[in-house]
Structure formats: structure tokens, C-alpha cells
N, C-alpha and C positions, 0 to 999 in steps of 0.2 A: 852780746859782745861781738864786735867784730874779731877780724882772723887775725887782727898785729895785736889786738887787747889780747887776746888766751895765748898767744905767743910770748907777749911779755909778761906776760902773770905763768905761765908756764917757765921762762928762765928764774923771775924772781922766785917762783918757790922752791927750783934747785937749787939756787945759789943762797937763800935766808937758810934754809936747811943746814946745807953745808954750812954757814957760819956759826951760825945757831948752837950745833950738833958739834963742833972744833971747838968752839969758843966761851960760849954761854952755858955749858948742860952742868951741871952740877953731878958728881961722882954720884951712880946707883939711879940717877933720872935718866929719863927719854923725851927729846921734846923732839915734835913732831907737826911739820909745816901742813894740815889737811887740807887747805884750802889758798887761793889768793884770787882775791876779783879786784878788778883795775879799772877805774873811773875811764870813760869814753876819753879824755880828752890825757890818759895816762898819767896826772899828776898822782892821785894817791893810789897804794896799794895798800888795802884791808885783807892782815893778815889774821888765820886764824890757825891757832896752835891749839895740841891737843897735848898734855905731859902728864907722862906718867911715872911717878914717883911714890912707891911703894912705901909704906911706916913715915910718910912727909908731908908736911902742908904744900900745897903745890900753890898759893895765892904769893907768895913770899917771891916765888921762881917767876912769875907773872909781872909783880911790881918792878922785881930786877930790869926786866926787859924792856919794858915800857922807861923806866930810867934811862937806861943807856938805849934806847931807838936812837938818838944821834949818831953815836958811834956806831952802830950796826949799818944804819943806812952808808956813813962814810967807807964799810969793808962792801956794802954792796957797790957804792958807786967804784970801786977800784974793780969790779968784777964786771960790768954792763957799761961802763961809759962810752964805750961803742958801738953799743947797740942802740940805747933810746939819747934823747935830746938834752932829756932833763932827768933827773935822779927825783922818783918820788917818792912823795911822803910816805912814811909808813907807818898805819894804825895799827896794832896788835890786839886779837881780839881770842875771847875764851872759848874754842868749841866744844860744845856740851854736846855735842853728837852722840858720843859713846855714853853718855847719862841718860839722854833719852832712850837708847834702844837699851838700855837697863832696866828702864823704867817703866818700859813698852812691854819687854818679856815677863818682867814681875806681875805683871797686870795679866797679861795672857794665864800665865803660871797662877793666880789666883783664880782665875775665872774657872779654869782648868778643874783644881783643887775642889771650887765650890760647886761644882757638878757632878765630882765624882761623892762626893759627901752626900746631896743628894738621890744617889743611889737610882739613878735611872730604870736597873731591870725588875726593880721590886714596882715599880709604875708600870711597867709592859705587863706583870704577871698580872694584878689587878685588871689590868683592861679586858685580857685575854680571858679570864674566870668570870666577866661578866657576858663574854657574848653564849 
């Protein structure tokens, strides 16, 4: 990405945030802007959100957004219309980020688990009583 693409994907994700975060969050949720990458030529921004929503389906809070992306893009373009040319599209996308490093450490944490089960010093004392 050039220097005006992370610049603009750097304002849109303060300002989706902020709208996002005023307008869209449903009482006891958090949604949260982690990411924004902006096509070379600036038309679309691929957003991805991260929400967390304790005792809730969070796919529901998803659909919402993706519904009204018009109207959100219409509070962003009252925020940026002079800064870029054109007001881009905006994708809204699920980051699983925080799933995977869940799913990364449960794995480590197993592997962990299953080494200590195997009992490593009872194998060192055996070797040792053979030489």
C-alpha cells in the first residue's frame, strides 16, 4: 500500500469506529474496527470488525451492519468528504483473529498437557540406570 492508501484506511478506521461504537453497538457489546485495507485505486474499504458480546450471538450484530453499510458509509462520507474524491465502498468482514490465537494456545496448552503426562524424568532415570 502506498502512503495516502494507509492514510486513508487509517482515517476510515477512526471515523467507522467512532460511528460504529455511537451508533450501531448494541447495549453490553463492543465492536471493534481491527483492521481497514483500501484497494490501490481507493474505491473500496475492507473492513474488518472484531465484537465482542458476552451471553450473545454476535452473527445477528454482523447482519445488522452489513444492512445498513449505506447509511454508515452516508455518516462516513459527512466525516472525510474532504479528504478523498470519492467516498468508498464499504465491505464489512468477520476477524477471526482472536479465534485463532484461541485456538493456537489451546493447541500449544494440549501439546503441553501431553508431555507432561508422559512423564519425561521417569525416561532420563531409565537411561541413566543403563549406562
Amino acid at each position: 500500500m502506498s502512503i495516502r492508501t494507509e492514510k486513508v484506511a487509517s482515517v476510515i478506521k477512526k471515523d467507522i469506529g467512532d460511528i460504529l461504537q455511537r451508533d450501531y453497538q448494541p447495549a453490553g457489546t463492543f465492536i471493534t474496527v481491527t483492521q481497514v485495507r483500501m484497494t490501490d485505486d481507493l474505491s473500496i474499504a475492507k473492513i474488518y470488525l472484531s465484537v465482542f458480546s458476552p451471553n450473545r450471538e454476535t452473527e445477528p450484530i454482523y447482519e445488522q451492519i452489513d444492512e445498513l453499510q449505506d447509511e454508515i458509509r452516508y455518516k462516513l462520507a459527512s466525516k472525510i468528504r474532504h479528504q478523498v474524491r470519492r467516498i468508498p465502498e464499504l465491505l464489512f468482514f468477520h476477524d477471526d483473529t482472536a479465534e485463532y490465537v484461541n485456538k493456537i494456545e489451546s493447541l500449544f496448552d494440549k501439546v503441553k498437557s501431553d508431555r507432561k503426562s508422559t512423564d519425561p524424568k521417569d525416561d532420563d532415570d531409565q537411561v541413566q540406570d543403563d549406562s
